[in-house]
LUMNUZA-473938 format. One record per atom (N, C-alpha, C): residue in three letters; x, y, z. Coordinates in steps of 0.001 Angstrom, whole numbers, padded with zeros to 6 digits, always signed. Layout:
ALAXYZ
...
***
This chain:
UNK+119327+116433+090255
UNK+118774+117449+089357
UNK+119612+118711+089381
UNK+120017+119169+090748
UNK+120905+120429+090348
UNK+122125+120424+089994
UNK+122778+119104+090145
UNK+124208+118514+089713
UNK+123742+119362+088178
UNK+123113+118349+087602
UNK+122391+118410+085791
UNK+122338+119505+085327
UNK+121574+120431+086028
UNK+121933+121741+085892
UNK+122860+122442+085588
UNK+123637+122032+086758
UNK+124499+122849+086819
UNK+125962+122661+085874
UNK+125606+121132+085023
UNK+126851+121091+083837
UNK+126269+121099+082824
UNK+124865+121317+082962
UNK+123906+121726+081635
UNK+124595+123417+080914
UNK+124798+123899+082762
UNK+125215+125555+082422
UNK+126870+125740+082109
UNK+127253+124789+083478
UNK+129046+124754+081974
UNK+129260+124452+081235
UNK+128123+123541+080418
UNK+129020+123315+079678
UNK+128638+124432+078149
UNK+127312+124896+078465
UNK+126893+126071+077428
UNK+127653+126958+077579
UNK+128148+127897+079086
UNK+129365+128538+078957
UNK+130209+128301+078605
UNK+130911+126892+078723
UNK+132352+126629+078532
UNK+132534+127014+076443
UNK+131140+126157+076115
UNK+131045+126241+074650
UNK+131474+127610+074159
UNK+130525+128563+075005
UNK+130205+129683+074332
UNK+131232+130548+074444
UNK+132352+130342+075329
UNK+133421+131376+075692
UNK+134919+130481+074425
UNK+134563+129220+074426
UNK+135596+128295+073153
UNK+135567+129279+071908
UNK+133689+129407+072370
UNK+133296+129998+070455
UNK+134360+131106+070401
UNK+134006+132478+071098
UNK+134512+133382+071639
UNK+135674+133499+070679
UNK+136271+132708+071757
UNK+137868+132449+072158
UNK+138655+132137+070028
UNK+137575+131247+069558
UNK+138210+130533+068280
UNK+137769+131583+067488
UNK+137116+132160+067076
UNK+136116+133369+066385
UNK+137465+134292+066144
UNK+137383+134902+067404
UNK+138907+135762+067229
UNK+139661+135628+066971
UNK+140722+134556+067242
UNK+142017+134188+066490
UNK+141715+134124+065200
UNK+141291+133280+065161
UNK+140828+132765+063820
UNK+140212+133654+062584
UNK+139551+134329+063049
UNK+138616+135072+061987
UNK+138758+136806+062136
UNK+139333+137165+062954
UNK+139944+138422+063166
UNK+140535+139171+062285
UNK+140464+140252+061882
UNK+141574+140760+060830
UNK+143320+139826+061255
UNK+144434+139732+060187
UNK+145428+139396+060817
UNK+146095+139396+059472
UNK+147313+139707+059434
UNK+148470+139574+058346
UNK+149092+137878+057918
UNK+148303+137140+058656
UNK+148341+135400+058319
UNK+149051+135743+056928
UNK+148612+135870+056100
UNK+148498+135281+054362
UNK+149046+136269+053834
UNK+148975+137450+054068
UNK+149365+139111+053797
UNK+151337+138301+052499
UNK+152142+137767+053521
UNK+153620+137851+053114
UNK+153574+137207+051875
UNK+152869+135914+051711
UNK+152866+135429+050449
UNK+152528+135939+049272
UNK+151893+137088+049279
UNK+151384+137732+048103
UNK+152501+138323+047664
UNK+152723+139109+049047
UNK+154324+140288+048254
UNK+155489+139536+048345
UNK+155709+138218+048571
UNK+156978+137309+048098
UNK+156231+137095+046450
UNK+155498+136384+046155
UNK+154739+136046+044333
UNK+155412+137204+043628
UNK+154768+138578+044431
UNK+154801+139793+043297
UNK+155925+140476+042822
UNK+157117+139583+044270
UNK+158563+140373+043837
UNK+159349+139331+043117
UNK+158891+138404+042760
UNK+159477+137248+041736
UNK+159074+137592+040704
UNK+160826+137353+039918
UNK+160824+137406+038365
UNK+160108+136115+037818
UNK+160281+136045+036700
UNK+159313+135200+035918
UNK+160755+133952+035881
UNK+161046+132779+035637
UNK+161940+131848+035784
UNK+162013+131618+034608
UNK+163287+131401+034313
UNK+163940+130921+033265
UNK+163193+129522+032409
UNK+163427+129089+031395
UNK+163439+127763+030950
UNK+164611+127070+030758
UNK+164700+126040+032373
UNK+165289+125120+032135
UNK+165004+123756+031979
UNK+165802+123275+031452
UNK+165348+121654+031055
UNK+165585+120979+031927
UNK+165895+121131+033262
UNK+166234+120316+034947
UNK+165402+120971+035972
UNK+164218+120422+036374
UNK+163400+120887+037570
UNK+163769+120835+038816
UNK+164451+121264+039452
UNK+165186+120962+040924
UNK+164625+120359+041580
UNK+162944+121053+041843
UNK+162129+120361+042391
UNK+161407+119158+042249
UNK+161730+118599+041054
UNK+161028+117325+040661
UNK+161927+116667+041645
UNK+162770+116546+041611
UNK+163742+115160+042830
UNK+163155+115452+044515
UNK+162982+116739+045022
UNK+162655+116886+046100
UNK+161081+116525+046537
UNK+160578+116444+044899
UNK+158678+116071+045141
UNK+158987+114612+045472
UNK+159161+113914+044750
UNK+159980+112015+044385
UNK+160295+111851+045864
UNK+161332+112718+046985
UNK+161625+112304+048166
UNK+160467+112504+049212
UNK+159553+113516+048718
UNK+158683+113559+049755
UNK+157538+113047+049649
UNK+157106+112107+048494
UNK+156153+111320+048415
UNK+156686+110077+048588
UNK+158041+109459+048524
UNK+158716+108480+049073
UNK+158245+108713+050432
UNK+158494+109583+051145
UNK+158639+109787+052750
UNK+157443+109441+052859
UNK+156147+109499+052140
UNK+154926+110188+052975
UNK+154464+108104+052904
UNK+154831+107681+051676
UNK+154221+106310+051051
UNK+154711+105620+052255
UNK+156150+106039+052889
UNK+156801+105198+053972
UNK+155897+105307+055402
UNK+155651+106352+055835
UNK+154919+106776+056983
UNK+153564+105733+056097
UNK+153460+106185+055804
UNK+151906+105601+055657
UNK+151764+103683+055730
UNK+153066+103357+055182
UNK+152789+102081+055063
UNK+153131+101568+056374
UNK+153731+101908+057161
UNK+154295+102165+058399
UNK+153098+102013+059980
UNK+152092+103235+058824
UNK+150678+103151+059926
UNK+149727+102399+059245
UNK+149483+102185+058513
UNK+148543+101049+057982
UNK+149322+099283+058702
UNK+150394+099049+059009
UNK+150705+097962+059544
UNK+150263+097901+060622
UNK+150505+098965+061103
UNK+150393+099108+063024
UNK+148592+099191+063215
UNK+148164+100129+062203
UNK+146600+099580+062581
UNK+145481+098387+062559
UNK+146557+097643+061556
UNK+145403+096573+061259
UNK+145290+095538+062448
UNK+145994+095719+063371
UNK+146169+094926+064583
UNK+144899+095372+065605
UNK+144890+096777+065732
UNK+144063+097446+066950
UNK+142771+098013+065877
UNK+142605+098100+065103
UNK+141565+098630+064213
UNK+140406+097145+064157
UNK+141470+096046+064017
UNK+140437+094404+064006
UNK+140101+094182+065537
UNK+140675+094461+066219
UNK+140176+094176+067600
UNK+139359+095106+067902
UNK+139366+096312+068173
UNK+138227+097372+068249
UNK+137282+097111+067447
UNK+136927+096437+065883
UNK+135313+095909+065580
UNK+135311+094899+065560
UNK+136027+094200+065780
UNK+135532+092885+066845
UNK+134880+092968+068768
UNK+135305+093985+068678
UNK+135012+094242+070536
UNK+133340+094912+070426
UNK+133292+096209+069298
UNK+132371+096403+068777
UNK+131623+095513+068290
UNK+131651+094748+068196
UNK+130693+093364+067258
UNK+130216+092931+068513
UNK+131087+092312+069638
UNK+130496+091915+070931
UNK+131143+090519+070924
UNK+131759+090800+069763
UNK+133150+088882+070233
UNK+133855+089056+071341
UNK+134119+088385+072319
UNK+134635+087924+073152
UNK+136154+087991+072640
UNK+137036+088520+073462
UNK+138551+088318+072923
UNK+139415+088430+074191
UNK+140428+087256+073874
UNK+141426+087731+074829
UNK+141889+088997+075980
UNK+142048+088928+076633
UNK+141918+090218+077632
UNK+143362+091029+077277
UNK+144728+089490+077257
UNK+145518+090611+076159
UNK+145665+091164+074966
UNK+144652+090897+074445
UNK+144429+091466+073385
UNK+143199+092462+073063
UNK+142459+093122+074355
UNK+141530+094043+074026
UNK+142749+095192+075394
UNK+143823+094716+075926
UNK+144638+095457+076731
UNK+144516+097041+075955
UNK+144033+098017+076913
UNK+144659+099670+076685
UNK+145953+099747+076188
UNK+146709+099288+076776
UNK+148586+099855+077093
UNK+149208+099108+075634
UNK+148402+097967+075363
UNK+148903+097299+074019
UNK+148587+098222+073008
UNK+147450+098474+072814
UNK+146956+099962+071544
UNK+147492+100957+071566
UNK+148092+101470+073142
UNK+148847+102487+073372
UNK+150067+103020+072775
UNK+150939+101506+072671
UNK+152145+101200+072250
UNK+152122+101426+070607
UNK+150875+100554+069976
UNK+151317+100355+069154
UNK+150575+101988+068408
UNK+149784+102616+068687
UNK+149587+103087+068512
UNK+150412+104639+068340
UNK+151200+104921+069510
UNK+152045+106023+069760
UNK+153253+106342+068136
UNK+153762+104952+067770
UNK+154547+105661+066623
UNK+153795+106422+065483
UNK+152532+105954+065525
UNK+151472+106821+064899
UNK+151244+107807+064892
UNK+151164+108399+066040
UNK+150720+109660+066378
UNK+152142+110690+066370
UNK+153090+109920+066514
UNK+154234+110950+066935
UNK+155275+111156+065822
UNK+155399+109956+064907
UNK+156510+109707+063656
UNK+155398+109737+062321
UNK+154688+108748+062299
UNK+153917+108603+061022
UNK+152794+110121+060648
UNK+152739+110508+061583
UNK+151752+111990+061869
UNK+152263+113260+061545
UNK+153374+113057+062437
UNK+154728+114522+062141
UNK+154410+115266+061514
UNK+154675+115101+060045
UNK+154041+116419+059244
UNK+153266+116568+059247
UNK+151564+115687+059551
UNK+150827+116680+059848
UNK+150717+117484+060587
UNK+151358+116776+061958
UNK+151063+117786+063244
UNK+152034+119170+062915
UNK+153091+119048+062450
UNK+153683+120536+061959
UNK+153038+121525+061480
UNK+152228+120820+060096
UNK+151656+121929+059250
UNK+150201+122477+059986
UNK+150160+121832+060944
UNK+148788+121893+061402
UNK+148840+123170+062320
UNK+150203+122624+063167
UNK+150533+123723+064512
UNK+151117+125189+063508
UNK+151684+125001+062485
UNK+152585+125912+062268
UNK+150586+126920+061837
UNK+150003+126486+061276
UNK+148851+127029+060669
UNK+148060+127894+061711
UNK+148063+127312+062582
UNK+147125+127670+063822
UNK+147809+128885+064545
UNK+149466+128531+064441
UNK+150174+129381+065197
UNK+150065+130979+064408
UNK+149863+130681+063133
UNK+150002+131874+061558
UNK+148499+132263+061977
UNK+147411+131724+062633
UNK+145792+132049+062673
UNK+145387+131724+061259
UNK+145751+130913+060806
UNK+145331+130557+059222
UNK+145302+128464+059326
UNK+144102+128436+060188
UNK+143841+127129+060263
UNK+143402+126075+058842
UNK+144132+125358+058852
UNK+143391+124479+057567
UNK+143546+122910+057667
UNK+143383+122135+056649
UNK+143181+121008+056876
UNK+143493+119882+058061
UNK+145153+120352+057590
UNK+146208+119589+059095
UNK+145474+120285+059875
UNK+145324+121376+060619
UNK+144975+121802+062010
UNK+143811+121015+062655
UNK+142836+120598+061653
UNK+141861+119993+061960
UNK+142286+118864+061925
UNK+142879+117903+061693
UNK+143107+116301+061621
UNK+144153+116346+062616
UNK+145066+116968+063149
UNK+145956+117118+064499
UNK+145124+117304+065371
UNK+144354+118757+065244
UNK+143437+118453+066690
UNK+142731+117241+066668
UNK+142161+116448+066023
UNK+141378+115379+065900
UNK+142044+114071+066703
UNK+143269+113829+066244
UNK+144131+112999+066365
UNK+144546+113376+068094
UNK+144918+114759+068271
UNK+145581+114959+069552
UNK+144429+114657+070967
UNK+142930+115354+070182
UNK+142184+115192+071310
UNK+142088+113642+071576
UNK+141939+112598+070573
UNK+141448+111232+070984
UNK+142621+110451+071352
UNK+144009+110596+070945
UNK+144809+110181+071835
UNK+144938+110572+073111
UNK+144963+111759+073334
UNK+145299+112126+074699
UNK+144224+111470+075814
UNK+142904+111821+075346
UNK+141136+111302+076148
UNK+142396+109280+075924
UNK+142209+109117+075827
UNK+142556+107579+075528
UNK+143826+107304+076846
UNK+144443+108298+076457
UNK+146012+108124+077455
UNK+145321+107995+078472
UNK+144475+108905+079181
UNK+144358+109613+080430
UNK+143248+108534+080663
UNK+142573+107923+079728
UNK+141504+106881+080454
UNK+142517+105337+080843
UNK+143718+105775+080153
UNK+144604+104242+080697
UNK+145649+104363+081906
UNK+145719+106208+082252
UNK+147005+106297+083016
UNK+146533+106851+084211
UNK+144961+107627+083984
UNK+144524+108258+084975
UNK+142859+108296+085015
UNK+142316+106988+085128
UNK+141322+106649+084684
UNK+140457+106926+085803
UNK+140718+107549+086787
UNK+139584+107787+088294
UNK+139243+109624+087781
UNK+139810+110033+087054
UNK+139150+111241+086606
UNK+138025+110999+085734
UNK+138323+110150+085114
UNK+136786+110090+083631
UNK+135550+109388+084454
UNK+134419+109717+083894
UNK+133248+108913+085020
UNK+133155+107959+084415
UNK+132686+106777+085313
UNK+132438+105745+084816
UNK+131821+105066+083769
UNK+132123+104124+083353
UNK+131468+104277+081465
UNK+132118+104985+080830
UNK+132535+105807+080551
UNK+133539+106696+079644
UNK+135201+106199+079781
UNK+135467+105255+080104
UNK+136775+104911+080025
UNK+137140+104006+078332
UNK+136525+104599+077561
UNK+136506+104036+076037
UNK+138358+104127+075808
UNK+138599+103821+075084
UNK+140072+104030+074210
UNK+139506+104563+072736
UNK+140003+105212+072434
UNK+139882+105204+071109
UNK+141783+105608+070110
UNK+142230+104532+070723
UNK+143611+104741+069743
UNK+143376+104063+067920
UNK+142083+103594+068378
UNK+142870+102717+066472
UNK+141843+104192+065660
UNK+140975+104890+066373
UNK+140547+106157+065523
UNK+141818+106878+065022
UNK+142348+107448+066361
UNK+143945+108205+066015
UNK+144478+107614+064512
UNK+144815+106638+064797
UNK+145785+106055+063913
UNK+145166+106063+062424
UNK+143655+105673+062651
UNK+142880+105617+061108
UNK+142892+106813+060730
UNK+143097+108334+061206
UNK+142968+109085+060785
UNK+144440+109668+059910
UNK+145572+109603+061032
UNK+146593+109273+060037
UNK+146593+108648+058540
UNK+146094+107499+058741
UNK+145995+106615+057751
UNK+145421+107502+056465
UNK+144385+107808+056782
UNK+143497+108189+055462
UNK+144169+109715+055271
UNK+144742+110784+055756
UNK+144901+111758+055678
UNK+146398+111558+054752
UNK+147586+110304+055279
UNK+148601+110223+054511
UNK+148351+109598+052868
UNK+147051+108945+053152
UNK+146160+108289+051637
UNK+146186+109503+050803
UNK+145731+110189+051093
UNK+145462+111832+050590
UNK+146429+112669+049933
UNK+147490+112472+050811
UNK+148967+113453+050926
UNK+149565+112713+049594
UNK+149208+111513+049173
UNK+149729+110644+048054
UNK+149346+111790+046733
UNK+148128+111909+046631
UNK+147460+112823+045621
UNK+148397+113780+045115
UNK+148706+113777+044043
UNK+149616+114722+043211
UNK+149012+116091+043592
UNK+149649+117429+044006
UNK+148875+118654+044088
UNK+148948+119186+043285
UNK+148414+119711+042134
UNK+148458+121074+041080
UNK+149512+122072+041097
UNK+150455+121798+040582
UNK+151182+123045+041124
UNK+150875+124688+040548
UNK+149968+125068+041161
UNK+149394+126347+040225
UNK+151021+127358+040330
UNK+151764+127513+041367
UNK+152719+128107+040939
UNK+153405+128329+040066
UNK+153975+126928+039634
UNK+155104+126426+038906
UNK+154592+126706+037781
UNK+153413+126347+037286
UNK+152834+126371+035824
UNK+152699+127715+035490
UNK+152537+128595+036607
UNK+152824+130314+036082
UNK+154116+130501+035709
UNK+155107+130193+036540
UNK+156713+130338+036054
UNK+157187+129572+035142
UNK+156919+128762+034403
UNK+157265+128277+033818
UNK+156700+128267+032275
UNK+157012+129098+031826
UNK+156581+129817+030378
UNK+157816+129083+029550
UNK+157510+129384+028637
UNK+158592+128703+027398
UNK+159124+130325+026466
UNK+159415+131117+026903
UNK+160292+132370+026608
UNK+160838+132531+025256
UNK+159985+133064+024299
UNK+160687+133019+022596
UNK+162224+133252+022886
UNK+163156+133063+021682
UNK+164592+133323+021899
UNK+164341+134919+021264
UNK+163544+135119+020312
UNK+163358+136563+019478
UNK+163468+137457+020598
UNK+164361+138456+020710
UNK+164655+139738+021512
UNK+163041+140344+021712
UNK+162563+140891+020669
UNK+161295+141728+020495
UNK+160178+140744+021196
UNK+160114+139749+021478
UNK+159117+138832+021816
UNK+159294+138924+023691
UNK+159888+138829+023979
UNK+160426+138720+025359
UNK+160063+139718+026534
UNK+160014+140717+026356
UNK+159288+141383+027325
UNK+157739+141237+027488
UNK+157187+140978+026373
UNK+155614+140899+026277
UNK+155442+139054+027016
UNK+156414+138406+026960
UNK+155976+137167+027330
UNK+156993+137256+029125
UNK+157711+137949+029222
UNK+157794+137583+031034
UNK+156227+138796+031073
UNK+155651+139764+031034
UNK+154652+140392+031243
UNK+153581+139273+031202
UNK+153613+138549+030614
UNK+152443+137787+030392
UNK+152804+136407+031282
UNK+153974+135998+031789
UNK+154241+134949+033003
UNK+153970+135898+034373
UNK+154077+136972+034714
UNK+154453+138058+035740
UNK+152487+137700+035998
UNK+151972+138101+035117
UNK+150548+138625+035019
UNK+149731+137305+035038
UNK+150068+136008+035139
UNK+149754+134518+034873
UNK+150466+134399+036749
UNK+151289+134377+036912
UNK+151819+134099+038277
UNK+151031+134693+039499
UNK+150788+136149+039064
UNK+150174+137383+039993
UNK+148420+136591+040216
UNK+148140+135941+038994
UNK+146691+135685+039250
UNK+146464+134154+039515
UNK+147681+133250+039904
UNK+147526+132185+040404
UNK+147936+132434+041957
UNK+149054+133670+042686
UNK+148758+133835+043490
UNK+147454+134316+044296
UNK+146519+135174+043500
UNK+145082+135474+043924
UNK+144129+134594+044365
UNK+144593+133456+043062
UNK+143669+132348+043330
UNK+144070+131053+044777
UNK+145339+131413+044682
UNK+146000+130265+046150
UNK+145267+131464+047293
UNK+145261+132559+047444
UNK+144672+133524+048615
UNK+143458+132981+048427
UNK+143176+133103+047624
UNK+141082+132843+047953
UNK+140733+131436+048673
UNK+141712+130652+047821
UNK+141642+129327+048442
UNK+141803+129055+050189
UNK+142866+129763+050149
UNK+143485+129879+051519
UNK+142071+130596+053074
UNK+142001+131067+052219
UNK+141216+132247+053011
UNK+139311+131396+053031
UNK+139600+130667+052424
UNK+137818+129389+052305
UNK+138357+128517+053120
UNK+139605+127930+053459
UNK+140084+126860+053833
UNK+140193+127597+055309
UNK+140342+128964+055535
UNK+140503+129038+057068
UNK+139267+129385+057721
UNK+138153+129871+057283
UNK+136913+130190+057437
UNK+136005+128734+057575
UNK+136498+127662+056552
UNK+135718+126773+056275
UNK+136417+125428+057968
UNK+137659+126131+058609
UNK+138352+125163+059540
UNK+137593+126057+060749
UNK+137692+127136+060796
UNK+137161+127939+061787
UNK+136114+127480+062126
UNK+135051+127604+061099
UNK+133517+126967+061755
UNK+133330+125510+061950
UNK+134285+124902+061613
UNK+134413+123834+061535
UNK+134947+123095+063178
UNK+135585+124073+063913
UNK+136216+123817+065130
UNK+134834+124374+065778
UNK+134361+125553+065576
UNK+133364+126137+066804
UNK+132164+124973+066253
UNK+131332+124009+065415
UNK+130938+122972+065218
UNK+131055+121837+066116
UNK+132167+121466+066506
UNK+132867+120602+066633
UNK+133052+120806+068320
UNK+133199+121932+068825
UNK+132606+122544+069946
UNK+131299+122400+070608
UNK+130430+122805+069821
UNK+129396+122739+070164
UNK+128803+121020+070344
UNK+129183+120575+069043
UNK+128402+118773+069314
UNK+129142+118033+070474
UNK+130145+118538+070911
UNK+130598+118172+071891
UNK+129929+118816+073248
UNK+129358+119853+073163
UNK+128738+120222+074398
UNK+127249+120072+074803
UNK+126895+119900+073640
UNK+125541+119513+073496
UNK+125316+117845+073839
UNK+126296+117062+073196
UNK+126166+115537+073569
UNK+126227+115511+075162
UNK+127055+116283+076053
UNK+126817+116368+077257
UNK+126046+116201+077991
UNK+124737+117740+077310
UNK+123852+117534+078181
UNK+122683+116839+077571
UNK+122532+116663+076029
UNK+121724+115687+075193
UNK+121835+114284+075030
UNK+122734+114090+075303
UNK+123061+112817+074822
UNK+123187+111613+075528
UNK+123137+110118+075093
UNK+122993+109241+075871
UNK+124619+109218+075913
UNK+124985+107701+077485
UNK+125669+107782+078042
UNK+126192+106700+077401
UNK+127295+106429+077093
UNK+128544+107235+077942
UNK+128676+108755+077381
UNK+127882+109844+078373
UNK+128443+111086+077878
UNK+129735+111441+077109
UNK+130377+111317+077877
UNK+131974+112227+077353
UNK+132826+110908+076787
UNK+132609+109944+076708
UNK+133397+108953+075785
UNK+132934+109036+074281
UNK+131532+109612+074450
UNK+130843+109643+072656
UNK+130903+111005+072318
UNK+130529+112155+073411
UNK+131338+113490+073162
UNK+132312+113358+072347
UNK+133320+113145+072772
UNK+134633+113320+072181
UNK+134892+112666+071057
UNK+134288+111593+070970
UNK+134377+111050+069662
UNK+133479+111676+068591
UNK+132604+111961+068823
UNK+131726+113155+068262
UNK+132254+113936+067736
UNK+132919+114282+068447
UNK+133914+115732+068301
UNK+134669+115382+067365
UNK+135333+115030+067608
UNK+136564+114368+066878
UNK+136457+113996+065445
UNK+135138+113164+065260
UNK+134314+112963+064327
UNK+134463+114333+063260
UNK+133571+114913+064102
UNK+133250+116434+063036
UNK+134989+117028+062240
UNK+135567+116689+063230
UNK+137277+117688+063169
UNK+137742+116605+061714
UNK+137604+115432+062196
UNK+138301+114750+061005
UNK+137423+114796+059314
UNK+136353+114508+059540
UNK+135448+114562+058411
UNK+135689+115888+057801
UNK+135845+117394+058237
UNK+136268+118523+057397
UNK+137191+118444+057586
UNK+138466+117871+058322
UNK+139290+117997+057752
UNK+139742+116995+056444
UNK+139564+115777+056234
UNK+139841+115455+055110
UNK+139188+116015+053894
UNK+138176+116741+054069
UNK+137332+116793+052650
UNK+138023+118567+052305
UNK+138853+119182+053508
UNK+139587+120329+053223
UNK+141102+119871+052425
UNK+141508+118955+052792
UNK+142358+118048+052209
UNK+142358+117873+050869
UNK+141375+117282+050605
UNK+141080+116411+049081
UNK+140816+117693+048171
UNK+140069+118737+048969
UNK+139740+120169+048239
UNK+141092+121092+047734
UNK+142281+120791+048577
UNK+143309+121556+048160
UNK+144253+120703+046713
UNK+143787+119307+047125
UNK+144382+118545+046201
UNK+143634+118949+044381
UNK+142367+119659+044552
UNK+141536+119937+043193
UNK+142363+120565+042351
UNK+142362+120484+040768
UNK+142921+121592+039893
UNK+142667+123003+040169
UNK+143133+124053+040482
UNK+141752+125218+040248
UNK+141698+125729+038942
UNK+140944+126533+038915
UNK+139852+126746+037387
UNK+140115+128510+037073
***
C-alpha cells in the first residue's frame, strides 16, 4: 500500500512538473514564427514565367517520399501480421514472434524511411513551434526506444510490461508518409504568381494587388501555424497525463499500455494535424 502511494504521488508530480515544463516552451511568448512574416513582406511580387523551378523539385520529393514509404510498408507487413496474430492468441513460431527480428526489421523504419519526419519534427520543437512531425516523432521515438530497452535491458521494466511495440513505430511512419503523398496548397505560390498586364499603366496596381494577396496568405499560414502549435502543445501535456494516470488507474500491464496510450494520443493528433495542413485554406 505505501509502495502505491507513493508512485500514485510521482507520478502526479512527475505529470505535473512535464505540464510545467511543456506549457513554457511551448506556449510562452517566443519569436518562433516572428522571421517568416518579415521574409513574405520583403518579397517582390514574381515575375511570370512559363518554367516553375519548383515544379521539378516537388516531382523529386514526392518521388522520395512514395520511395520511403514503399520501403516501410514492405518491412511492416511482416511484423504488423505477426503482432495480430500474437494478438489473436495464434500460436507462432518462437522465431518468428523473436524481439531482435522486429528490431531489425523495424530500425530502417525509424531511422531512413522516418528521416524527414524526425527532422521537421526536431527542427519544430527546437524553433518552440511544435506541429504535426513533432508529434508523430515523439510517438515513434517513445515506442521504439520502450521496445529497445524491453529487448536489450529488460530487468528494468516490471514484469508484464516487456511488450514490443515495433510494428506500431513503423505503422505510424506508414500512415504519416500516406499523408505526405497529399498534394499541399501552395497558398504562397498562388499569391506570387499573378499574370502581370504588359500595359505600363496597369502594372503597378497589379504587383500592389500580388504584394497585398501574398501579405494576406502569409497571415493566413501564421494563424495556421500558431493553431497547429497550441493544438500540438495540448496535445503533448494530454498525452502526459493519460500516461500518468494509466499508472495509477489502470489495469496491468501498467507501463506497457501507458505508453502505448501515450503514444496513441501523440499519433492520432498528430496525423489529423497533418491532414489539416494538407486542407485548401479559405
Amino acid at each position: 500500500m505505501g509502495f502505491d502511494l507513493f508512485m500514485t504521488v510521482a507520478a502526479i508530480v512527475a505529470a505535473a512538473v512535464a505540464t510545467w515544463a511543456i506549457l513554457r516552451l511551448f506556449l510562452s511568448e517566443n519569436d518562433g514564427i516572428a522571421p517568416s512574416c518579415q521574409r513574405i513582406t520583403d518579397e517582390k511580387p514574381a515575375e511570370n514565367h512559363t518554367e516553375n523551378p519548383d515544379e521539378e523539385a516537388g516531382e523529386t520529393h514526392r518521388s522520395d517520399i512514395a520511395k520511403r514509404l514503399a520501403i516501410s510498408t514492405i518491412l511492416i507487413i511482416p511484423t504488423f501480421t505477426v503482432t495480430m496474430l500474437t494478438f489473436g492468441g495464434i500460436t507462432l513460431p518462437h522465431w518468428l514472434t523473436n524481439p531482435w527480428l522486429h528490431a531489425i526489421i523495424a530500425t530502417p523504419v525509424m531511422f531512413y524511411c522516418a528521416a524527414p519526419m524526425h527532422n521537421r519534427g526536431t527542427a519544430a520543437l527546437r524553433n518552440r513551434t511544435p506541429n504535426a512531425d513533432s508529434l508523430l516523432s515523439l510517438a515513434m521515438t517513445v515506442v521504439y526506444v520502450y521496445s529497445l530497452l524491453a529487448c536489450v535491458v529488460s530487468w528494468i521494466i516490471p514484469a508484464g510490461s516487456h511488450n514490443q511495440y515495433f510494428a506500431f513505430a513503423s505503422m505510424v511512419a506508414v500512415l504519416s508518409l500516406a499523408i505526405s503523398l497529399i498534394e499541399q496548397p501552395p497558398m504562397a505560390k498562388k499569391a506570387s504568381e499573378g499574370d502581370i498586364p504588359i500595359a505600363q499603366s496597369q502594372e503597378t496596381q497589379e504587383a500592389q494587388q500580388s504584394m497585398d494577396t501574398l501579405i494576406q496568405a502569409n497571415i493566413t499560414y501564421e494563424i495556421r501555424t500558431r493553431v497547429t502549435q497550441i493544438t500540438a502543445t495540448m496535445t503533448m501535456v494530454i498525452a502526459v497525463w493519460t500516461f500518468a494516470l494509466w499508472l495509477i488507474f489502470g489495469l496491468q500491464p501498467k507501463l506497457a499500455i501507458a505508453v502505448l496510450i501515450g503514444a496513441t494520443v501523440l499519433t492520432v493528433a498528430g496525423l489529423v494535424l497533418q491532414a489539416y495542413d494538407r486542407l485548401p485554406s479559405r
